[in-house]
C-alpha positions as CSV (number, residue, x, y, z in Angstrom):
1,X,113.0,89.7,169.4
2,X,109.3,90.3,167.9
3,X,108.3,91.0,164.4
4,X,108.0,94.5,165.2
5,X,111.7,94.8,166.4
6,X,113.1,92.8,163.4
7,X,111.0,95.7,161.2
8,X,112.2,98.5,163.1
9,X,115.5,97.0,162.7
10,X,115.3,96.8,159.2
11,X,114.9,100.2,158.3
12,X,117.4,102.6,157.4
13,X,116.6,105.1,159.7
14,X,117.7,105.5,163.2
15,X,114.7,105.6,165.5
16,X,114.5,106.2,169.1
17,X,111.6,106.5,171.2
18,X,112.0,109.0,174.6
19,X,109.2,110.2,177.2
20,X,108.5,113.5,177.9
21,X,111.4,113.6,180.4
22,X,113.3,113.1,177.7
23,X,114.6,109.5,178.6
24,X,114.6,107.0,176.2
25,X,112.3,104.1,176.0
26,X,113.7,102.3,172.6
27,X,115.8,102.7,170.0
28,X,116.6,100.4,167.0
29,X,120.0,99.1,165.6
30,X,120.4,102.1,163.1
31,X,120.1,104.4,166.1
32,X,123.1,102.7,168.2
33,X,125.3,103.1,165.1
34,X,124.6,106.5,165.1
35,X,124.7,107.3,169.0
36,X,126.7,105.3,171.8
37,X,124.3,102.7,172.6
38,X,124.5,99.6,173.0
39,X,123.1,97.4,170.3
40,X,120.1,94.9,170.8
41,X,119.5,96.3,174.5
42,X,117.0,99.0,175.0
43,X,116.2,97.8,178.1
44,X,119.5,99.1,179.5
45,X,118.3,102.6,179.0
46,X,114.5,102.2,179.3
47,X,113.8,105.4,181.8
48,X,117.3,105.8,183.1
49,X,119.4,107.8,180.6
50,X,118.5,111.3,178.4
51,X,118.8,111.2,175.0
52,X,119.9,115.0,175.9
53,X,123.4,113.1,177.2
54,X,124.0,111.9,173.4
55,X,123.0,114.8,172.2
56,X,123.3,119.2,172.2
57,X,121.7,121.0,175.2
58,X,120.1,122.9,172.7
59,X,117.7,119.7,171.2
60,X,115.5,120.8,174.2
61,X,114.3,123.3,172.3
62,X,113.2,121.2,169.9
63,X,111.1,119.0,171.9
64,X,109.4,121.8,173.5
65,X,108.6,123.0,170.1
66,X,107.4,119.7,169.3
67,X,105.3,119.4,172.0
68,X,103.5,122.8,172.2
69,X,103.1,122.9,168.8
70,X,101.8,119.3,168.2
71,X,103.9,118.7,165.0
72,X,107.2,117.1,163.2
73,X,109.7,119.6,164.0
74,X,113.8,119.4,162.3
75,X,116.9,120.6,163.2
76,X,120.6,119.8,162.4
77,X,123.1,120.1,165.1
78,X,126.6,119.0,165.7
79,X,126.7,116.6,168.6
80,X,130.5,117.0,170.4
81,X,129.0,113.9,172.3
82,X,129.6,111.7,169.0
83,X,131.4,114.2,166.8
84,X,128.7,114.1,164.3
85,X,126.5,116.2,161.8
86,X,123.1,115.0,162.9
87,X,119.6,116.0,161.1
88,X,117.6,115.8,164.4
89,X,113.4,115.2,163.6
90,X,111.3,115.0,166.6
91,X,107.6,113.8,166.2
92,X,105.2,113.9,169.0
93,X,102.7,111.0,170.0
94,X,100.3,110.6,172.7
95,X,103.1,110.0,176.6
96,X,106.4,110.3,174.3
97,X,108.3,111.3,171.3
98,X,109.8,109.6,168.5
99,X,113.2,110.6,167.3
100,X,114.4,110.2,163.6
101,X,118.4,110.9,163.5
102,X,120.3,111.1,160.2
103,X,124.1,110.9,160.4
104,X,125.1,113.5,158.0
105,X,128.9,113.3,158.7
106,X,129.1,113.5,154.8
107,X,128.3,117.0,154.6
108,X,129.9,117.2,158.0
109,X,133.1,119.8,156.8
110,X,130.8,121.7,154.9
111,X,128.6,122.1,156.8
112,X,131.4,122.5,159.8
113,X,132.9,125.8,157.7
114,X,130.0,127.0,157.1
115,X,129.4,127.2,160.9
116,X,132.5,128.7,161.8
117,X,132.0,131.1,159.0
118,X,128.9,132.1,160.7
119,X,130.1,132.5,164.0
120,X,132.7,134.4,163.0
121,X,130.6,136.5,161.7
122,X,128.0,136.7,164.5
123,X,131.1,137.7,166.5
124,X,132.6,140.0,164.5
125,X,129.6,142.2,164.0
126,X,129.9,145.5,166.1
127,X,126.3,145.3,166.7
128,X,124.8,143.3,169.8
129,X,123.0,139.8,168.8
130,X,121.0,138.2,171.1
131,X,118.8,134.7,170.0
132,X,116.3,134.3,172.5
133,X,113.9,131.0,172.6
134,X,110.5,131.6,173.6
135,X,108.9,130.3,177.1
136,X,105.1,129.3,177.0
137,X,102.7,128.9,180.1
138,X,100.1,125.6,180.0
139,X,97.6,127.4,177.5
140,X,100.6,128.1,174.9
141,X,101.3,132.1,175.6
142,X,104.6,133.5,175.1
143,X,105.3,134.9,178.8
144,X,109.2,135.1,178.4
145,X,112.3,134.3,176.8
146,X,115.4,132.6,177.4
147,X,118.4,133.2,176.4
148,X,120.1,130.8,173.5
149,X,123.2,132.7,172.2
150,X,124.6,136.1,172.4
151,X,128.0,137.9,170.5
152,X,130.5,139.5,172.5
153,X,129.1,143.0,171.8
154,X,125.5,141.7,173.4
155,X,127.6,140.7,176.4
156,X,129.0,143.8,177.2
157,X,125.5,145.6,177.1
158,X,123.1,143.0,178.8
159,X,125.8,142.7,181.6
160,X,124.3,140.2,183.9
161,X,122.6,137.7,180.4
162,X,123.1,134.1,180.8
163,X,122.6,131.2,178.7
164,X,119.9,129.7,179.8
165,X,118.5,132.2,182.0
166,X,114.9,134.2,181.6
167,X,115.2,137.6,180.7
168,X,112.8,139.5,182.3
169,X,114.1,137.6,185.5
170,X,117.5,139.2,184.6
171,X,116.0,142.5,183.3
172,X,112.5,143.5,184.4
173,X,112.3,146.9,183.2
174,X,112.2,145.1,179.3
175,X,108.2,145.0,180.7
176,X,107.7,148.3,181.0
177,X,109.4,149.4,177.9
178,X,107.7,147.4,175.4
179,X,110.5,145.3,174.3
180,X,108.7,142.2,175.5
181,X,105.8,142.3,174.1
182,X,108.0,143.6,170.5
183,X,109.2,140.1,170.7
184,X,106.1,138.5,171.5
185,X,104.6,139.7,168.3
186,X,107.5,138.8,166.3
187,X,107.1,135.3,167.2
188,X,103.3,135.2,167.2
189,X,103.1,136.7,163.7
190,X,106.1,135.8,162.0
191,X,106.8,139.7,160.8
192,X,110.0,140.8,161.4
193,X,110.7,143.7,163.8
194,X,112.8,146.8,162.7
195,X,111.4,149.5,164.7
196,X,113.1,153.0,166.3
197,X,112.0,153.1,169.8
198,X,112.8,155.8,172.5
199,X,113.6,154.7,176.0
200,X,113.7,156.8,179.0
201,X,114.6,154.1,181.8
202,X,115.7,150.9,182.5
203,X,119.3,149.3,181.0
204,X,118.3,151.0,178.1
205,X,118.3,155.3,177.5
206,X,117.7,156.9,174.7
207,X,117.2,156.1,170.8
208,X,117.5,152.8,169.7
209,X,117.0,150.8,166.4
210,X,115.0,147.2,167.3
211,X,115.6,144.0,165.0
212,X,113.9,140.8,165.4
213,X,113.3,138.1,163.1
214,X,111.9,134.8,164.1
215,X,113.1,131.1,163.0
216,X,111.4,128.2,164.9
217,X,110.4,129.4,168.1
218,X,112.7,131.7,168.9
219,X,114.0,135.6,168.0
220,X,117.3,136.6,166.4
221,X,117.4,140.2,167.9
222,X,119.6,143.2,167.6
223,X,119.8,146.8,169.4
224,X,121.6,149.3,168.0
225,X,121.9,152.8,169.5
226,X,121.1,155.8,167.4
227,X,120.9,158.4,170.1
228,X,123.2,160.6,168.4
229,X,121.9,160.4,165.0
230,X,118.6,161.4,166.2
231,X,119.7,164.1,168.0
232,X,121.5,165.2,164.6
233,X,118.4,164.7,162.9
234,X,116.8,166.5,165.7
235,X,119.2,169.7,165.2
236,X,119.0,169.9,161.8
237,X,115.3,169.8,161.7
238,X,115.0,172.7,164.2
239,X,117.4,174.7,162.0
240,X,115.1,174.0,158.9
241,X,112.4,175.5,161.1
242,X,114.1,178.7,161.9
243,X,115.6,178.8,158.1
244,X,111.9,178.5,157.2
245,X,110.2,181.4,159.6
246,X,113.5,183.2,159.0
247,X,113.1,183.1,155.3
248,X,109.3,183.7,155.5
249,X,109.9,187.5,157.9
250,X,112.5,188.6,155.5
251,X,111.0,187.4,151.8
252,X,113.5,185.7,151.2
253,X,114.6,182.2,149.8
254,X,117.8,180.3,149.7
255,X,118.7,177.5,146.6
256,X,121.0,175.2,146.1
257,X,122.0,173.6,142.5
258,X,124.2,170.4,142.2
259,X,126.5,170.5,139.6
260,X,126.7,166.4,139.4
261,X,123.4,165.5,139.8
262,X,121.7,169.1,138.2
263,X,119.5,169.1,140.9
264,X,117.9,172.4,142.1
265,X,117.1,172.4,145.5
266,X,114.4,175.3,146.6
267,X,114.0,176.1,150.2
268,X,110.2,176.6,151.2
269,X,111.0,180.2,150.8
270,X,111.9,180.3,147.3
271,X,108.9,178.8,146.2
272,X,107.0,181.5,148.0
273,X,108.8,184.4,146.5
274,X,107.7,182.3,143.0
275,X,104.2,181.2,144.1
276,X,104.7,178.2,142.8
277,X,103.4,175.2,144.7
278,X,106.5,173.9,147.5
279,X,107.8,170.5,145.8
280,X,107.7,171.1,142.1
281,X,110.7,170.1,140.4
282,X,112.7,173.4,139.1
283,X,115.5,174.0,136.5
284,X,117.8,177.0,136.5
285,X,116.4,177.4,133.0
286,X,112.9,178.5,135.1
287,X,114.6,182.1,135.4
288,X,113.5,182.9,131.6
289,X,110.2,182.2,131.9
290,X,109.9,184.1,135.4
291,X,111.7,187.2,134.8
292,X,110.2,189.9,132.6
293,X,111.2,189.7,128.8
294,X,113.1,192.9,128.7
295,X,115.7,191.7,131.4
296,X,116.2,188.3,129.4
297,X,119.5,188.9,129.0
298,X,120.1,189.2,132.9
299,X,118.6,185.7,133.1
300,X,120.6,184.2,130.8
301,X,123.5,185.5,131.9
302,X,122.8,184.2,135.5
303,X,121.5,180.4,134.4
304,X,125.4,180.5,133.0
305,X,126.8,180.9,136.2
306,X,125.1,178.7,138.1
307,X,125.0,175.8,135.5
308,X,128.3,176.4,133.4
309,X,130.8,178.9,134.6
310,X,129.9,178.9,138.2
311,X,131.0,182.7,138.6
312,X,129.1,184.5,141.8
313,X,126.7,187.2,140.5
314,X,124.3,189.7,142.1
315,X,121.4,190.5,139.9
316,X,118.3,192.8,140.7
317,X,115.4,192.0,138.5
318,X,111.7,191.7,137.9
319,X,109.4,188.9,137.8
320,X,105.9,188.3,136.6
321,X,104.0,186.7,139.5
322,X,100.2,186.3,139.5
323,X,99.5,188.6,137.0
324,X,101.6,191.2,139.2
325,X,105.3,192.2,139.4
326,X,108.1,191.5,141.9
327,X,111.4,192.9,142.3
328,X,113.6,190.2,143.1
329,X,117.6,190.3,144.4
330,X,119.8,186.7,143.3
331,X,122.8,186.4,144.8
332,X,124.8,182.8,143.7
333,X,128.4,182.0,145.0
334,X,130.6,178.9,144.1
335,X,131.0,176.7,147.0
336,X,134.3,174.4,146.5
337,X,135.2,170.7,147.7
338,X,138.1,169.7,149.4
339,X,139.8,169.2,145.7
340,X,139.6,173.2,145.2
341,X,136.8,172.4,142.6
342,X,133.2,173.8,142.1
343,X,130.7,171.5,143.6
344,X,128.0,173.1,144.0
345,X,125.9,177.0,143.1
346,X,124.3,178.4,146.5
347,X,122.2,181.7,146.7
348,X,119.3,183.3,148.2
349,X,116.7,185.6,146.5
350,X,115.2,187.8,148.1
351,X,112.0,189.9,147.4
352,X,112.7,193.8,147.7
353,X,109.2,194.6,146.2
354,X,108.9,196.8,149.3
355,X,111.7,198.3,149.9
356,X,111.8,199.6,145.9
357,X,108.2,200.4,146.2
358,X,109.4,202.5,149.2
359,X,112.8,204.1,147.5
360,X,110.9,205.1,144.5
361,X,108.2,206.7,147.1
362,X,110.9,208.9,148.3
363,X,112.3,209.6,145.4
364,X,108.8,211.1,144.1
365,X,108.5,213.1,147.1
366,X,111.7,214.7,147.5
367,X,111.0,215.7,143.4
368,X,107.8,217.1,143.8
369,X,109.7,219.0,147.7
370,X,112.2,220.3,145.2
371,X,109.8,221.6,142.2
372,X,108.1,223.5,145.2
373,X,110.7,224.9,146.8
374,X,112.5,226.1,143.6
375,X,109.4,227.8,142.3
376,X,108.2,229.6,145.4
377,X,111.2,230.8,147.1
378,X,110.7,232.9,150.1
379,X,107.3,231.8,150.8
380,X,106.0,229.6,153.8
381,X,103.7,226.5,153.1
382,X,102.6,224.4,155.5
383,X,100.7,221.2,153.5
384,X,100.2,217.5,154.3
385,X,101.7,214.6,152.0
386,X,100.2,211.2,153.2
387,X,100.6,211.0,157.1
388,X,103.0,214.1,156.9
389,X,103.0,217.4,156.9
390,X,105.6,219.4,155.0
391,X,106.7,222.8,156.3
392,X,108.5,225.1,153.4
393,X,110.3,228.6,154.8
């Protein structure tokens, strides 16, 4: 045994040296305390056995890493091989590795619940999980990845996923719908991925939510489906759009007042009716300062039912808008919870300028139809009155 052995076999660590085949070349003392070798003869294994047979499939990863990456990589794994807790450290040199193992069967039950915590975990979640290890061509690009661990749920919707296998082998349409190259990124940059993405072929249809975080050189991923929640949103935003042009052709505007929070809610339509810009904050308490002094009682009264005694009322007044004057109908109604109390104030206002202006047209006419016709009985006038022409027998 040379000097250089007797150091190596000094040390506390447990070395072992592999090629890139992954069979092993040397190890020292340390290292066949740790793993099943046999002491004081390397030469038994030299080329002929994998470290990979002492050790968990997935330490491959780990070399690749290693080895694509040109530096020290870590990992702890539990080897079922040696029923150990094993920090795993993998160093690349010129034509081989060299392994650093640290039998951590100390913090092996912790570390061991912790695990099984985990996995239940990733097993119980009622969203699919895939972890997916990236695969490099000669000049380093990401061109694939393989699959490393999936949850039941993942199972079910990838079908045909393997451990092991490639997965645009298994899915190819993931090309064409971006997911691919989603990954790719998340892996080249280190930014997680939480992205909404639509799909219209493939395994996937529809709207789906995309999570990927990276750790080494692999993706944690999950897709979740949110089809119908879109779809909601979808409904509810073209309802909002006909509420809005609806509220718009008949001047009107529709509120809504919170009675936990105190929060007025305006519709676009309100704030029209108010010309006040769409997104300032309002108070019931803006009522007094809108409608015109003499009806200040009537706004009073109606800031009491909406904040206080949440009675329905139907109020016609006037407002001072832009130096000009709007009549104005507020109707409010109580709207109940499924306790029987008041949760909220609903209403709509609606701006009858118009339809007064008109009213109180007609009213002047048929006065000034009824002056004639009592004063000039049994005459005949024919006479115009805008666009009209009046005919008295």
């Amino acid at each position: 045994m040379s000097k250089a052995d007797d150091l190596l076999n000094s040390l506390d660590e447990a070395l072992v040296e592999v090629d890139h085949d992954l069979k092993i070349l040397y190890h020292n003392q340390k290292a066949a305390q740790i793993l099943p070798l046999k002491e004081n003869d390397a030469l038994l294994y030299r080329g002929r056995r994998a470290i990979t047979e002492f050790l968990p499939h997935q330490t491959v990863i780990v070399f690749k890493h290693a080895k694509e990456k040109r530096e020290s990589t870590f990992r702890s794994f539990f080897s079922d091989h040696v029923q150990k807790w094993i920090l795993f450290s993998v160093k690349p040199l010129k034509n081989s590795f060299l392994v650093a193992l640290y039998d951590q069967s100390r913090a092996g039950d912790e570390i061991r619940n912790t695990s099984d915590l985990l996995r239940a975990v990733f097993h119980a979640s009622t969203l699919p999980i895939t972890v997916f290890s990236s695969v490099r061509n000669d000049v380093g690009e990401v061109i694939d990845f393989e699959y490393v661990m999936e949850n039941v749920v993942a199972e079910q919707l990838w079908k045909n996923g393997r451990m092991g296998e490639r997965l645009l082998s298994l899915h190819p349409s993931i090309r064409t719908t971006g997911i691919i190259d989603l990954y790719k990124e998340v892996v080249e940059t280190g930014e997680p991925l939480d992205k909404e993405v639509h799909f219209v072929g493939g395994i996937l249809r529809g709207w789906y939510r995309l999570t990927a975080v990276k750790f080494d050189d692999s993706v944690a991923t999950t897709v979740e489906n949110i089809s119908e929640r879109k779809e909601a949103e979808y409904a509810m935003q073209k309802s909002l759009h006909l509420l809005s042009n609806s509220e718009a052709i008949a001047k009107m505007g529709s509120w809504e007042y919170d009675l936990e929070t105190e929060v007025w809610s305006w519709s676009r339509g309100m704030y029209n009716i108010f010309g006040i810009v769409e997104g300032t904050e309002v108070y019931p308490d803006k009522y007094l300062n809108l409608i015109v002094p003499e009806q200040r009682d009537i706004a009073k009264r109606i800031i009491t039912c909406i904040k206080s005694t949440c009675e329905s009322f139907d109020e016609i007044v006037d407002i001072q808008v832009g130096g000009g004057l709007k009549v104005i109908h507020l109707k409010g109604f109580p709207l109940f919870g499924s306790d029987g109390r008041v949760e909220k104030m609903i209403g709509i206002d609606m701006d009858i300028t118009e339809t007064k202006l008109t009213e109180n047209e007609l009213k002047r006419q048929k006065f000034f139809v009824q002056q004639i016709t009592q004063g000039y009985s049994g005459y005949h006038f024919h006479f115009r009155l805008g666009k009209t022409i009046l005919c008295i027998y």
